[in-house]
TILOKOL-28571 format. One record per residue (C-alpha): residue in one letter; x, y, z. Coordinates in steps of 0.001 Angstrom, whole numbers, plus 500000, padded with zeros to 6 digits. Example, Ala and Ser with C-alpha at 12.3 -4.5 7.8 and 13.67 -1.06 7.14 Angstrom:
BEGIN
+----+--------+--------+--------+
: aa :      X :      Y :      Z :
+----+--------+--------+--------+
:  A : 512300 : 495500 : 507800 :
:  S : 513670 : 498940 : 507140 :
+----+--------+--------+--------+
This chain:
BEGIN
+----+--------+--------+--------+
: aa :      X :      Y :      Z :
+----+--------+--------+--------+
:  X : 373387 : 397490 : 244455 :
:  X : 369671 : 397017 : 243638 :
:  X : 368597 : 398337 : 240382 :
:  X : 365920 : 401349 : 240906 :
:  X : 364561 : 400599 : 237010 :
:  X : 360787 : 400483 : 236060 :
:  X : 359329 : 398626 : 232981 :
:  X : 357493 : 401833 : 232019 :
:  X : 359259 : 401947 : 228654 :
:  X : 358813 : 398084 : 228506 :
:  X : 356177 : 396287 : 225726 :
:  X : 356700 : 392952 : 226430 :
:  X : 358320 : 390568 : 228756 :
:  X : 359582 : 386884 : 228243 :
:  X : 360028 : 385012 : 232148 :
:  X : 361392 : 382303 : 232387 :
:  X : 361283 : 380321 : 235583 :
:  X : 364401 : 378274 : 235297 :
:  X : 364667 : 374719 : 236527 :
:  X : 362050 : 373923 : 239817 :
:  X : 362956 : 370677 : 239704 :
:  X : 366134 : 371500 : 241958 :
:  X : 365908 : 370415 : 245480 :
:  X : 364752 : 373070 : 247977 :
:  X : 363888 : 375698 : 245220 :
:  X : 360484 : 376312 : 246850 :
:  X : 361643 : 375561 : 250454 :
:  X : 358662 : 372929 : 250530 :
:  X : 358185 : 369214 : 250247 :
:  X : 354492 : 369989 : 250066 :
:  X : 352391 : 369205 : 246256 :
:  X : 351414 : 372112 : 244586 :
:  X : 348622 : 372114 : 242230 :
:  X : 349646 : 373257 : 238530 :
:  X : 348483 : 376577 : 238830 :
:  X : 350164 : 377177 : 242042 :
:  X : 353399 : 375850 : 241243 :
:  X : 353039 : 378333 : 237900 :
:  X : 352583 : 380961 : 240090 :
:  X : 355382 : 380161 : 242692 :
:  X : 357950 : 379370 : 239749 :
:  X : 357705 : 382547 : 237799 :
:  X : 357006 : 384673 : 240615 :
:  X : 360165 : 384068 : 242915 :
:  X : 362268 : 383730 : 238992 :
:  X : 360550 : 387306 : 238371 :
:  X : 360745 : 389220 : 241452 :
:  X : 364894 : 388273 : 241992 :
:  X : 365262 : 389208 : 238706 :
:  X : 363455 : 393015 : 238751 :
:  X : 365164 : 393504 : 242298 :
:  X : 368737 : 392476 : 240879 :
:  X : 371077 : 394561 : 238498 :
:  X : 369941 : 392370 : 235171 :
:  X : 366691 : 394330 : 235942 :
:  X : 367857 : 397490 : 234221 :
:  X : 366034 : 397868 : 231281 :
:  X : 364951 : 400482 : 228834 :
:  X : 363965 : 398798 : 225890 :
:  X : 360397 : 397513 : 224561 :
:  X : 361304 : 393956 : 225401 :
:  X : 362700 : 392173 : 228463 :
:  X : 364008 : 388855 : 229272 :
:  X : 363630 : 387938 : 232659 :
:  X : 365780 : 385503 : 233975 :
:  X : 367847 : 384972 : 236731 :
:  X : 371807 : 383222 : 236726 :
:  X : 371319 : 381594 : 240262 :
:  X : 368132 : 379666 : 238332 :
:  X : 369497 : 379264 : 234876 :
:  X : 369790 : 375709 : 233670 :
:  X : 369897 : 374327 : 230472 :
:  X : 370258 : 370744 : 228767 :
:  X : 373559 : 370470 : 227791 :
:  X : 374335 : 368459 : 224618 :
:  X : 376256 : 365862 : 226210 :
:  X : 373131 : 364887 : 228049 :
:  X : 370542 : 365353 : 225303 :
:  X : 370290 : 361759 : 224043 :
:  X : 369599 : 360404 : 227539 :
:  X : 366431 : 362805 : 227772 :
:  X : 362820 : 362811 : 226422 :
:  X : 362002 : 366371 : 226392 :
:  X : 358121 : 367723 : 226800 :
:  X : 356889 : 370879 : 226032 :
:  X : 352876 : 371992 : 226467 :
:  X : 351818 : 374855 : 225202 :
:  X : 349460 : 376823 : 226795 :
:  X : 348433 : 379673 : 223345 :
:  X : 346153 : 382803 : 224711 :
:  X : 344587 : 382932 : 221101 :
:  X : 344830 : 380852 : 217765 :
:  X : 347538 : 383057 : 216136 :
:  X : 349861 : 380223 : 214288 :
:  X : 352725 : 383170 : 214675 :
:  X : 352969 : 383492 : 217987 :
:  X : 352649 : 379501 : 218785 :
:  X : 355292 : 379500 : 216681 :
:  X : 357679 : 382037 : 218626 :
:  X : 356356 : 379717 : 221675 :
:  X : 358075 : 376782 : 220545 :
:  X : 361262 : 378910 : 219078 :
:  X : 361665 : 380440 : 222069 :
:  X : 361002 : 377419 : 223863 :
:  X : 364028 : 375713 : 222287 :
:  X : 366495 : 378779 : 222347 :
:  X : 366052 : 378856 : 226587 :
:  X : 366394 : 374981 : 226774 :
:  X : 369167 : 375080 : 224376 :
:  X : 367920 : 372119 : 222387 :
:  X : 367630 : 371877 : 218631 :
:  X : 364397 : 369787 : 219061 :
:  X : 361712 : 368158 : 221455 :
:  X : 360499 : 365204 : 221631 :
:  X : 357004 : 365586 : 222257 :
:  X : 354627 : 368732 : 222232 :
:  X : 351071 : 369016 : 223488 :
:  X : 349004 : 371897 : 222563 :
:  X : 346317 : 373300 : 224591 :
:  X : 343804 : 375377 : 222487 :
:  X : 342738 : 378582 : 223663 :
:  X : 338966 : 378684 : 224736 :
:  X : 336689 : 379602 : 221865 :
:  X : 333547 : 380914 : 221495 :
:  X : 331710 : 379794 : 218176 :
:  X : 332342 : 376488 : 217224 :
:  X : 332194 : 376997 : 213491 :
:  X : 335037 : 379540 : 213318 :
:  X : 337051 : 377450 : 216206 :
:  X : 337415 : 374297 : 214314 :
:  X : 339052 : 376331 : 210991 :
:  X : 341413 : 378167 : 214078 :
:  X : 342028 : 374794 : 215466 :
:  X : 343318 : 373161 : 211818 :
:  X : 345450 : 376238 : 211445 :
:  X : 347212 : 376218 : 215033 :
:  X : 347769 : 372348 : 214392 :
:  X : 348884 : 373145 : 210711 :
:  X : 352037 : 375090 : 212144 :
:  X : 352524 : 372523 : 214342 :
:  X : 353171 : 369886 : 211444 :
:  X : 354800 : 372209 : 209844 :
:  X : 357470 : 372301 : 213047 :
:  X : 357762 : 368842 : 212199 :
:  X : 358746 : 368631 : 208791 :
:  X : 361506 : 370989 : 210220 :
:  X : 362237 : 368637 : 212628 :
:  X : 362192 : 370739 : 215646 :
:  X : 359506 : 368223 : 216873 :
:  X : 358758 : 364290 : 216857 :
:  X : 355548 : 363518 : 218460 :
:  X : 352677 : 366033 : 218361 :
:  X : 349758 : 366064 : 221198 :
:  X : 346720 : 367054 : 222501 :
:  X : 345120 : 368145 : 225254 :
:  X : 341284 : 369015 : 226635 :
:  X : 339815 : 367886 : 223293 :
:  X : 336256 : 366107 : 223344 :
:  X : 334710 : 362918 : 221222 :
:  X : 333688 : 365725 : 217978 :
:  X : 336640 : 367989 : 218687 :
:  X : 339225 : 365237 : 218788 :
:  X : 337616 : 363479 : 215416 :
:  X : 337434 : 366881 : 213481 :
:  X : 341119 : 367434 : 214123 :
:  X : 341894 : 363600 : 213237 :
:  X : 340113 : 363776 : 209727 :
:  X : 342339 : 367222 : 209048 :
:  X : 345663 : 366152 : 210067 :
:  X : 348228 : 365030 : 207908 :
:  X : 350121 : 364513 : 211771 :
:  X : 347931 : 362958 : 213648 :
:  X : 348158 : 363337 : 217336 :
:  X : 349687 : 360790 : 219510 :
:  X : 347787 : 361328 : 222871 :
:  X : 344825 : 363747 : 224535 :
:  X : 345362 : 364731 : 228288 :
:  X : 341941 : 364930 : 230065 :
:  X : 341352 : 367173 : 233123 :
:  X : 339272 : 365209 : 235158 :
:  X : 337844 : 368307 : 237246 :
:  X : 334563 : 368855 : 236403 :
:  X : 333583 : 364216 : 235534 :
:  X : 334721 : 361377 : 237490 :
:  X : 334498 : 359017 : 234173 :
:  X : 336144 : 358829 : 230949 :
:  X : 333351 : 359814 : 228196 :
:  X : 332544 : 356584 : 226671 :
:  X : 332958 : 357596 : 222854 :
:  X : 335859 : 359510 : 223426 :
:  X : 337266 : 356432 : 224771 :
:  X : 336065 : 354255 : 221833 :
:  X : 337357 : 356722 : 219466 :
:  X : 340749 : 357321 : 221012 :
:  X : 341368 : 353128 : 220867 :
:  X : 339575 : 352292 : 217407 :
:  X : 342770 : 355515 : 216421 :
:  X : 345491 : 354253 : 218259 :
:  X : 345485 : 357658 : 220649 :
:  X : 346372 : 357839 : 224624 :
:  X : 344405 : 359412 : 226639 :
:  X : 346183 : 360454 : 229822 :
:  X : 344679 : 362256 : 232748 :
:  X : 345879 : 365367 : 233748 :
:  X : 345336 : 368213 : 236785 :
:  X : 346297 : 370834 : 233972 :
:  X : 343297 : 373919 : 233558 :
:  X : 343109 : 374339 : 229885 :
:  X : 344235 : 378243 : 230381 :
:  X : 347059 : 377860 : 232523 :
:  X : 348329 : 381361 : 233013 :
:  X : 345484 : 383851 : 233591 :
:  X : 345544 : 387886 : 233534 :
:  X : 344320 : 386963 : 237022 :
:  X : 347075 : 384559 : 237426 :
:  X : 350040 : 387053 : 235754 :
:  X : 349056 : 389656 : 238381 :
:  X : 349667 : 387467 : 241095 :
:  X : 353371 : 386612 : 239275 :
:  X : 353905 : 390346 : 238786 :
:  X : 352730 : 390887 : 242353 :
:  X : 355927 : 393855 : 242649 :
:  X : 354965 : 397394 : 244477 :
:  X : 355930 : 399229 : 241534 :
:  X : 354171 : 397387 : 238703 :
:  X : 351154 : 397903 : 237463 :
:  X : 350491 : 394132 : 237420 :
:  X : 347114 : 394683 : 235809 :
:  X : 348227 : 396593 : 232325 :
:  X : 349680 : 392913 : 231296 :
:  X : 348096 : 390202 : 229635 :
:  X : 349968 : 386700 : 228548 :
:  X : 350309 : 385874 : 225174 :
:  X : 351135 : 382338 : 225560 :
:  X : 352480 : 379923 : 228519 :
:  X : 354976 : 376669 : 228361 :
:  X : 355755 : 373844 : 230331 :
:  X : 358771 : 372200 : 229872 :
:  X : 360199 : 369202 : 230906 :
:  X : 362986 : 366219 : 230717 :
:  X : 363303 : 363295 : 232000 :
:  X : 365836 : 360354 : 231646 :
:  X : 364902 : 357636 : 229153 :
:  X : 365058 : 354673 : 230920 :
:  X : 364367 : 355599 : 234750 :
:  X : 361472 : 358499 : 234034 :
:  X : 363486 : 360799 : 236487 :
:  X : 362734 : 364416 : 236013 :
:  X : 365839 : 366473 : 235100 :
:  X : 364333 : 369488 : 233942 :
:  X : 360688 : 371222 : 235120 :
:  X : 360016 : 374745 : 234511 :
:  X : 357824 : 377210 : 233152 :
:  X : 357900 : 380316 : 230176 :
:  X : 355091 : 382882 : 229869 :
:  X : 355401 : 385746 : 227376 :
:  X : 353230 : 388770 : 228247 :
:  X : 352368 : 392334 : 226794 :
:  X : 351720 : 395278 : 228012 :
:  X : 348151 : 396769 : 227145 :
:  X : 348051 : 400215 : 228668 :
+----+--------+--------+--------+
């Protein structure tokens, strides 16, 4: 029996897309682009889970997940796996990157990850962004020291961006993904800078907001939810893949969001 529940008396919801690295889960063998497979991978996780029994809810927080899509890294298979989580923050609050990467661990079942890449949010003044910046990456290092993390990353960050952080950190990062959207070539000081301090830079197709309030109305695209009262608080990408081969094991996506009216 379908569940007839709302999320009127709901504050915030956790999705989590479970594993879309199974065969067949979108029914296509065609490449989506990051956005899109965002979008298709918390959309189908969300909308089985409100039109299923688990989506009974009258509380100010929900978890939405789904058992058919549920799959976690089991400890027997840990050691074989380098594990990858990039973190997609709506704002520069250290508190909630940090429940990102907690919560981030708690659905993958993993004590630690290997490698983390930060996205910063955008920013408006540069002044005040580069004191936001050192604090985001702060808790970060601090992560470390806990050892919930090895490697810390990166991503979007030009020439003067990327050398301001450098100078600040007592981690320094290991590698800075570059969307190549909107340039063709590599800048050439970023590219100077980046060798002369032993940091990769590695293209990526990633937008440096991944999950929009435009985007999280098309995931909560349901009849009876006012898609447009919810804005994301931060997104994740996860994923695992074997040591030795590079296969991908694991591939999925977690977006926290809030209600605002």
């Amino acid at each position: 029996m379908a569940s007839t529940s709302t999320l009127d008396d709901v504050r915030s919801l956790l999705i989590n897309s479970g594993n879309i690295a199974k065969l067949n889960r979108f029914g296509s063998t065609s490449v989506l682009t990051p956005v899109d497979e965002v979008i298709s991978g918390l959309s189908s996780a969300f909308q089985l889970w409100y039109s299923s029994e688990v989506s009974t809810c009258n509380k100010d927080h929900a978890d939405c997940r789904h058992p058919s899509f549920a799959d976690t890294i089991e400890a027997s298979e840990r050691d074989e796996l380098v594990v990858t989580v990039k973190l997609f923050p709506s704002d520069f609050d250290p508190e909630k990157l940090e429940e990102a990467v907690t919560t981030a661990l708690k659905e993958l079942n993993v004590g630690h990850v290997d490698n983390i890449i930060l996205s910063f949010p955008f920013h408006s003044k540069a002044g005040s962004s580069q004191e936001s910046m050192k604090a985001l990456w702060k808790r970060l290092e601090n992560l470390q020291k806990r050892s919930l993390v090895t490697n810390l990353g990166v991503s979007d960050l030009d020439k003067p961006e990327l050398e301001v952080l450098y100078q600040a950190a007592e981690v320094k990062p290991y590698l800075n993904q570059i969307n190549m959207a909107s340039c063709c070539v590599l800048p050439k000081d970023l590219v100077s800078y980046a060798k002369d301090k032993d940091i990769k830079l590695v293209i990526t197709g990633d937008p440096r907001a991944l999950v929009t309030q435009q985007t999280l109305g098309e995931i909560l695209s349901i009849e009876s939810v006012d898609s447009g009262c919810w804005n994301p608080l931060w997104t994740i990408r996860y994923r695992s893949v074997t040591k030795y081969t590079g296969v991908i094991r694991h591939h999925g996506y977690l977006v926290k969001c809030a209600r605002e009216c």
